[in-house]
Structures are given as structure tokens and as C-alpha cells.
N, C-alpha and C positions, 0 to 999 in steps of 0.2 A: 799825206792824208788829204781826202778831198772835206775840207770842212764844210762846205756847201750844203749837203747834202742831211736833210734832216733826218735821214738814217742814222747819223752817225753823233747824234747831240742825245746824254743820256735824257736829258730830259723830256726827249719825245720819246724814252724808250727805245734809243739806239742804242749801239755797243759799236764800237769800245770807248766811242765817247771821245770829246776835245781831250783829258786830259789825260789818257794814256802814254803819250808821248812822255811828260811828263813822271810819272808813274809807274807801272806798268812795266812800259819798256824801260825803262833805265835800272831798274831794281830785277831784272832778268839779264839785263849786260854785267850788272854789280856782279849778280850771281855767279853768271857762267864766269867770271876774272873776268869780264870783258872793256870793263870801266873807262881805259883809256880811250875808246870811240865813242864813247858820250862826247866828249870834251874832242874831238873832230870831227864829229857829225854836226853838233850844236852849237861849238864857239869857235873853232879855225876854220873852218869850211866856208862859213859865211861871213865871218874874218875876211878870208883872202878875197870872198867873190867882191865882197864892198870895199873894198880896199883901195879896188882903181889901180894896184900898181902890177907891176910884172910877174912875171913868175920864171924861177930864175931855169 
């Protein structure tokens, strides 16, 4: 998401808003089973990227 962009802050009356990600989208991954890519999109992913180490 480009947060920049005060389109997209509801409070200017944008959509989908900063906390979709959050929200939203994770509670439609829950839905479809898809739950295990929450938790690799949002805490391994950027896990390994700041990690600094190899990948094997």
C-alpha cells in the first residue's frame, strides 16, 4: 500500500484506509483457510529480509 497518498487515509474519506491490512485483509485470508500467509507475508518475510543472514 502507498500510504502517502491521502486517498487512501479514511479520514480524508479514502478507502480502504491504513488499517485494512490489518483487518480486512487478514479476516478474508482467516476466511478463505488461508491464515498461514498472514504470518509469511507479515512476520517471516520481513523476518529473513532484516535478518542479514543467508538464505540457505
Amino acid at each position: 500500500m502507498d500510504a502517502a497518498r491521502s486517498t487512501y487515509w479514511q479520514s480524508y474519506g479514502g478507502s480502504p484506509g491504513l488499517t485494512y491490512l490489518l483487518t480486512t485483509f487478514r479476516d478474508e485470508l482467516n476466511r478463505r483457510g488461508l491464515d498461514e500467509y498472514w504470518s509469511r507475508l507479515m512476520i517471516d518475510n520481513p523476518t529473513a529480509l532484516y535478518s542479514f543472514a543467508k538464505s540457505l
